[in-house]
N, C-alpha and C positions, 0 to 999 in steps of 0.2 A: 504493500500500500504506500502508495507517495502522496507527501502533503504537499495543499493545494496551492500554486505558485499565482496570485491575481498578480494583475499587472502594475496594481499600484500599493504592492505593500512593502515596508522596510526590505534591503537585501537581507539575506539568512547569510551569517556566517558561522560556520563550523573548526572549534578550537581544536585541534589534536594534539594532546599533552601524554606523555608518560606516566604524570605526577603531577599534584595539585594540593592546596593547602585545604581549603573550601569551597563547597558552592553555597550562594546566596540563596535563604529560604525565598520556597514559590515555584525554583523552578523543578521541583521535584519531591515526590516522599519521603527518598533517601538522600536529601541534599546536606542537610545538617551532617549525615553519619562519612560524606567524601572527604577523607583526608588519607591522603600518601605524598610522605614526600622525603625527597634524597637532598635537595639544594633548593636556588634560589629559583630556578623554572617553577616548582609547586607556588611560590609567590607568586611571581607573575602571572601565572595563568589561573591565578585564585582572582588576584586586583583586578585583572583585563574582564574577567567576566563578570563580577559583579559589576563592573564599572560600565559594560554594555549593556549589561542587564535592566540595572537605576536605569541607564537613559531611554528606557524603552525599545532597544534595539532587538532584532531577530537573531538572538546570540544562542548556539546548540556548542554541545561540549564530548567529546569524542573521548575516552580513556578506557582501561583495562577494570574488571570489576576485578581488585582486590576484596572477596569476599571476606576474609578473616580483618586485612586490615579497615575496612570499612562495615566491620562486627556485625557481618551476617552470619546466622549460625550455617558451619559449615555441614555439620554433623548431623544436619534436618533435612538436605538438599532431596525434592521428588524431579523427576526428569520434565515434569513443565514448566519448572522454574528456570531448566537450561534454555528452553528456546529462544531464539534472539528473537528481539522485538514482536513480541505476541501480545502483549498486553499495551504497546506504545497508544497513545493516543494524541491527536494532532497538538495537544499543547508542552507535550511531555520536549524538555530540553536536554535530559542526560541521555546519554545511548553508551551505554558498556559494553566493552566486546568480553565476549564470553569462550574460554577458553581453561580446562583443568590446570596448565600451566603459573594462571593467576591467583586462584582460588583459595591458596593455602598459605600464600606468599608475608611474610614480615616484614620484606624488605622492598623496595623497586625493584633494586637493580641485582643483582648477583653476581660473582666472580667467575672468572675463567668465560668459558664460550655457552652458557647459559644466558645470557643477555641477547645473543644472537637469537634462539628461537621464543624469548617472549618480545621482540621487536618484529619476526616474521607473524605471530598468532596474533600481536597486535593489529599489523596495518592489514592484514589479511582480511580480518572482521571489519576494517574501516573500508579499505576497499570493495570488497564484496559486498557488505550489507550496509552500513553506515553512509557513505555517500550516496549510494541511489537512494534509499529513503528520504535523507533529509533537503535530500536537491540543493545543496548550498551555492549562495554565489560568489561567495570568497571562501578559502580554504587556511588555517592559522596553522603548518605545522613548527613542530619544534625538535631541533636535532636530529642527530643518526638513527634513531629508536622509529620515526618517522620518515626518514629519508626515502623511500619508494613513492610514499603519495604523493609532492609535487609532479615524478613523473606518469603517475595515472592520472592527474588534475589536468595536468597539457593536452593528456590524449582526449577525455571529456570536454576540453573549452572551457575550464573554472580557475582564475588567476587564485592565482597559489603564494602566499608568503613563508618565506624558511625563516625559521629565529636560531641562528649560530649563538649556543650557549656556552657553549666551549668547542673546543679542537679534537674531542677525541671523535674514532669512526671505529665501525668495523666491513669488514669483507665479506662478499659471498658469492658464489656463482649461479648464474640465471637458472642452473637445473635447482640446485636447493630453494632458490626462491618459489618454482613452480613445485618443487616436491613439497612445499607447504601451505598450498595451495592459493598462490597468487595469481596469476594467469600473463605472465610477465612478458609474454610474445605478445600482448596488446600496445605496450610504450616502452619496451628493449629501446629504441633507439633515443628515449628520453632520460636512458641511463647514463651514468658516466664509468667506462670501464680503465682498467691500469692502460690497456692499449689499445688504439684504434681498432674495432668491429667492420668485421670485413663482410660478417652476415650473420645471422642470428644463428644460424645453426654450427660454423665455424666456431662462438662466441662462447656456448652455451655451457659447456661445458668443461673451458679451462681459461677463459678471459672474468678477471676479479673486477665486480661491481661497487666502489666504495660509495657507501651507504650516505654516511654526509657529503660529499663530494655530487653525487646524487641528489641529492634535498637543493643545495645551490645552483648546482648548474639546470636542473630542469623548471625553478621555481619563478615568480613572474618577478619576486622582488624578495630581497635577504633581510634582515638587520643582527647584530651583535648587539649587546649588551652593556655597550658604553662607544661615545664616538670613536674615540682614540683609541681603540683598541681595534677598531675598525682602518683605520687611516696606516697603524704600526703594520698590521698582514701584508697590506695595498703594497707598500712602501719597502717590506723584505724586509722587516723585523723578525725575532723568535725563529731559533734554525726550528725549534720544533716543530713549526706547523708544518705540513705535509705539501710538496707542490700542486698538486693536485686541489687541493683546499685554496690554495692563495691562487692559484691562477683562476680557479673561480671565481672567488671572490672579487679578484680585479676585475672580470668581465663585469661582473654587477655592477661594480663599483663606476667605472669609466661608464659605461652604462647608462646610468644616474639612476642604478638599481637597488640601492646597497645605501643604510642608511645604521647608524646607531642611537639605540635608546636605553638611556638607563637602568636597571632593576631600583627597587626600591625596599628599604627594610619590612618587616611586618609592621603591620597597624600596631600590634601591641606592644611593639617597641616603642612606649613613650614610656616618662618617670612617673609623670601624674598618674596612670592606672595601671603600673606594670606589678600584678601582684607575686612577680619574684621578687625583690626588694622589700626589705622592713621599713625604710621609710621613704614616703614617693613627696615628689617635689615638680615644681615647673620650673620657667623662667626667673620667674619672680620672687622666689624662696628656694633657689637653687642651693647657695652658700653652708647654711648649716646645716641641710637636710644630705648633704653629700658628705660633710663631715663626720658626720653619725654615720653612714653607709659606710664610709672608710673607717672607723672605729670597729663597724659589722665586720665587714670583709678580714680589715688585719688580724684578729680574734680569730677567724676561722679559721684562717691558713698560719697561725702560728710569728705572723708576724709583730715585729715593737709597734704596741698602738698609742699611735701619733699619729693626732688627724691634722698636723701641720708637715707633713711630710710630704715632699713629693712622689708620687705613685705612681707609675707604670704598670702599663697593663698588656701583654701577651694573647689577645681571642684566638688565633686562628691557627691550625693542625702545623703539627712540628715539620714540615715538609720542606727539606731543604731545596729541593727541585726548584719549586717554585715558590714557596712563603718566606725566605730569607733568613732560619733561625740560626744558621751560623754566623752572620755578619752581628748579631746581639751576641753572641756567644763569645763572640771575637773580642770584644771592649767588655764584655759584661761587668769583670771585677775590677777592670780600668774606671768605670763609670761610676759606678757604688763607691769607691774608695775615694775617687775625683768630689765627689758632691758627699763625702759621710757628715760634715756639718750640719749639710743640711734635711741630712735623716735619709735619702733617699733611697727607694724603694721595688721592687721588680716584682707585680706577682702574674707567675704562668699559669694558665687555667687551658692545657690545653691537651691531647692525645699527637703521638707521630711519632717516627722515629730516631726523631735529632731531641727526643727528651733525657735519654743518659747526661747528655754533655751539661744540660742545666744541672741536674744531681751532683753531679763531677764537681761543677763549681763550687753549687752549695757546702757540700762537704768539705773540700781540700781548704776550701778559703775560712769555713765557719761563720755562712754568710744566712743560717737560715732563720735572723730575726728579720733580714731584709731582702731575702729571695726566697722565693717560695715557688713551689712546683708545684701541681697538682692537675690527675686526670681532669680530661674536661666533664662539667656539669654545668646542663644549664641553667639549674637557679644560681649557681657560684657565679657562673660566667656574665650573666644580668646582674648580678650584683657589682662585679668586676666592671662592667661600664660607669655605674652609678656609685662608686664608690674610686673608681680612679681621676685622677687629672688630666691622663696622657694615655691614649690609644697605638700602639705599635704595628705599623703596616710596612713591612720594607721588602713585599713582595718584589724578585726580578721579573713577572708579567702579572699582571692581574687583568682578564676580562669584562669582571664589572669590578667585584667585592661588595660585600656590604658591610663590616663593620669598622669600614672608614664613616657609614654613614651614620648607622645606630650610633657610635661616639658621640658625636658634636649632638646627637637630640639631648643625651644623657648627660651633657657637660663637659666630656672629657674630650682632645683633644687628640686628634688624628696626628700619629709621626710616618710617613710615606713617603714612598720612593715617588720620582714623577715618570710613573708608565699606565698606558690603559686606562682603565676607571677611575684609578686615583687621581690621576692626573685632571680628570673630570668632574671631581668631587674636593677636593684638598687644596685650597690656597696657600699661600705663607701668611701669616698671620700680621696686620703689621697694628699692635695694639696703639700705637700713638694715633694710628688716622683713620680706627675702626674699620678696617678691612681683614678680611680673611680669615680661616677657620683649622687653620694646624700649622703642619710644618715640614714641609719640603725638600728632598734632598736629590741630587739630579744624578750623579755617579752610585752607580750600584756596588757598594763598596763597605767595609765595616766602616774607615773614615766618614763616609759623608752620614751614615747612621749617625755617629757621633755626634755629629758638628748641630744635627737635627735636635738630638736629646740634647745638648747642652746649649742649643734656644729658645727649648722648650723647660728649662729650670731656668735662664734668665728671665723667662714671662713667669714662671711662677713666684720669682723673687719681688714681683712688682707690689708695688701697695695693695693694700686690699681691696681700694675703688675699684681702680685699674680692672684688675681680674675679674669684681664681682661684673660691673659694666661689659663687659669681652664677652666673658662666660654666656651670660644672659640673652645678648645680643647673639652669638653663635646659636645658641639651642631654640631661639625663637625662628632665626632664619632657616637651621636644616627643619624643622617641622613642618615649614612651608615648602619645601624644596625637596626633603626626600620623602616622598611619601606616594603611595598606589594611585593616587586621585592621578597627581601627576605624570607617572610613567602611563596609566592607563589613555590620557588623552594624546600622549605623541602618537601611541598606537591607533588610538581612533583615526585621528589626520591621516593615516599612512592607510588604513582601511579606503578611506573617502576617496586618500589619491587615487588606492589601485582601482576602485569603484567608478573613479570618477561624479560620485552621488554623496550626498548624508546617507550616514546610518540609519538616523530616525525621517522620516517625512517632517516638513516643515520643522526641523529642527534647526 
């Protein structure tokens, strides 16, 4: 059964995500119970759809039924409950592809080559059942997990937008695709293979189709997750990325295909209602309500509690690949011993495998009233925002990131490298002329880390106007500026372009 297309009503567009935080009650029975998520995509495509949602827009939402994670009992399952869309009816907006593979699932994603066939049993159900039902006239995919439907969108006539969330892909050959039942001899030549396709049957068999490579190159329009992180690929940044992925992307991009949009933290990242924190604060009664958070935090983790101390703070996975924690590791006891007057302070709140080398410290130096380790948790970690001063970001690439953003809502202040998102989000601070929101360092290096943290204790040193004024003034502007309202309307604009129409009628 297909719904009924008048000639004058809102375009349908259809999200296809892996992973989602929420959906917004109304559009569904089980809307309240949608929640899976690995990273910041489940944001995004939580915000983007309530946000088309509010504006009265024809917004459907395409995803994997996680029955266990979305607390369906699994253990009551009769075989009518398997059949795809039997019960839909013209107003219903979720559509779950249904597959044994999801059913029992805790996590999204899995390790090893288990991610390859719940991305095949994914787009399989969207493909086959999912798009012809919903008839959509825009198409949102997201990632490798997704990469086939841009090129079945082509073959249909439905402009197709790819969101590059990151750089990873995987592999596979057009017979595994059609062994799982895609029917991939319909848009083969909207794929992108390792080497030029001489013919489908030549092809099929031992020529590798990459999946994200695929999502771009067959999609009517890309975007990434922060501008500059878009601009760095174009431009031959990061050996990592794949050629194959960046010479896509340039096409887009010269194009005038290819556009970047921020992520945004979660809504319930504010201090005023973040009921991780003992005590929540705004703008306006920032000062002693973070002192007491820092009194909270030091306590927990063992540290000297002195809420006149300067604190640092560590959010994100120990990954020296990409998250920078040997360049801290580098100066760490340089820095502590540099600033011990003035109390200062380190605490990690994070999981990965560059965490030895902070214990290392802590112990050989006997630093652990002023450095402090500890697995990640995320009420510690929400606590760690609203109880630090100084947020630590000295990523060598970051995509978007978001707790350069969550900082500056909480008070504390972003220290980052200038690559990617940061670069998009993190000013220098210059507290004299009320500009800017951290602090900046341009060479990827332990030095330029340094030079960051030690102007980010020269602004701690300043009077207390000074600070409380900055502070204030920072956490009022990221609240405006990082938040889902926002990242949700760029994406609208970008729907409109490819549309060429409003979402809503007479909107």
């Amino acid at each position: 059964m297909a719904l009924p297309k008048a000639k004058s009503k809102n375009p349908r567009i259809l999200i296809v995500t892996p992973e989602i935080t929420y959906l917004p009650d109304g559009m569904g029975n089980l809307a309240g119970k949608m929640s899976a998520k690995a990273g910041g995509m489940a944001d995004v495509s939580a915000s983007l759809t309530a946000a088309l949602y509010d504006l009265g827009a024809d917004v459907h939402v395409a995803l994997p039924h996680y029955r266990r994670m979305f607390h369906v009992e699994t253990a009551q399952l009769v075989s009518s409950e398997l059949r795809k869309y039997k019960t839909h009816l013209s107003d219903e907006r979720i559509h779950l592809a249904e597959d044994r593979c999801f059913y029992y699932r805790d996590t999204v994603y899995s390790r090893g080559d288990g991610n390859i066939k719940l991305a095949l049993a994914f787009q399989r159900e969207v493909i086959n059942n999912c798009i012809p039902y919903v008839q959509p006239d825009l198409i949102h995919c997201n990632d490798w997990m997704t990469g086939l439907i841009p090129a079945a969108a082509r073959r249909m006539g439905i402009p197709c937008l790819f969101t590059v969330h990151n750089i990873h892909t995987q592999k596979l050959t057009l017979s595994q695709i059609e062994d799982a039942g895609i029917d991939a001899a319909e848009f083969w030549q909207n794929l992108y293979f390792d080497r030029p396709p001489y013919n489908y049957e030549e092809s099929r068999d031992n020529n590798m189709v990459d999946l994200q490579a695929s999502g771009v190159f067959a999609s009517h329009f890309i975007n990434t997750v922060s501008p500059t992180f878009l601009t760095e690929i174009v431009n031959g940044y990061h050996s990592f990325v794949p050629d194959s992925i960046r010479n896509e992307m340039r096409n887009k991009y010269y194009a005038g295909c290819a556009s970047g949009i921020l992520n945004a933290p979660d809504s319930a990242d504010n201090p005023v209602t973040d009921d991780k924190i003992p005590f929540k604060y705004g703008p306006e009664n920032h000062w002693e309500m973070k002192r007491q958070n820092k009194l909270a935090l030091q306590h927990a983790l063992g540290l000297e509690e002195n809420p006149d101390a300067p604190l640092f703070f560590w959010p994100s996975r120990l990954d020296p690949v990409q998250k920078g924690p040997q360049l801290l590791t580098d100066i760490c006891y340089r820095f502590l011993e540099k600033h011990a007057d003035k109390g200062a302070q380190l605490a990690v709140i994070a999981n990965g495998p560059y965490q030895q080398p902070f214990w290392d410290i802590q112990n050989f130096h006997g630093l652990h009233k002023r450095l402090a380790v500890h697995n990640f948790d995320g009420r510690l970690s929400q606590l760690g925002f609203a109880a630090s001063d100084f947020t630590l970001m000295p990523s060598l690439f970051e995509p978007c990131g978001l707790p350069q953003m969550q900082a500056p809502i909480y008070g504390s202040l972003a220290i980052a490298h200038n690559t990617g998102g940061l670069h998009d989000t993190v000013e220098m601070l210059d507290w004299n002329n009320s500009r800017g929101n951290g602090f900046v360092f341009d060479f990827y290096d332990s030095t330029g880390l340094m030079w960051a943290m030690d102007k980010a204790i020269e602004f701690h040193s300043q009077p207390r106007e000074v600070k409380e004024r900055e502070i204030s003034r920072i956490m009022s502007e990221s609240l405006g500026r990082f938040n889902h309202r926002a990242c949700a309307e760029e994406y609208i604009k970008l729907y409109e372009k490819m549309l060429d129409r409003p979402l809503v009628k007479n909107h």
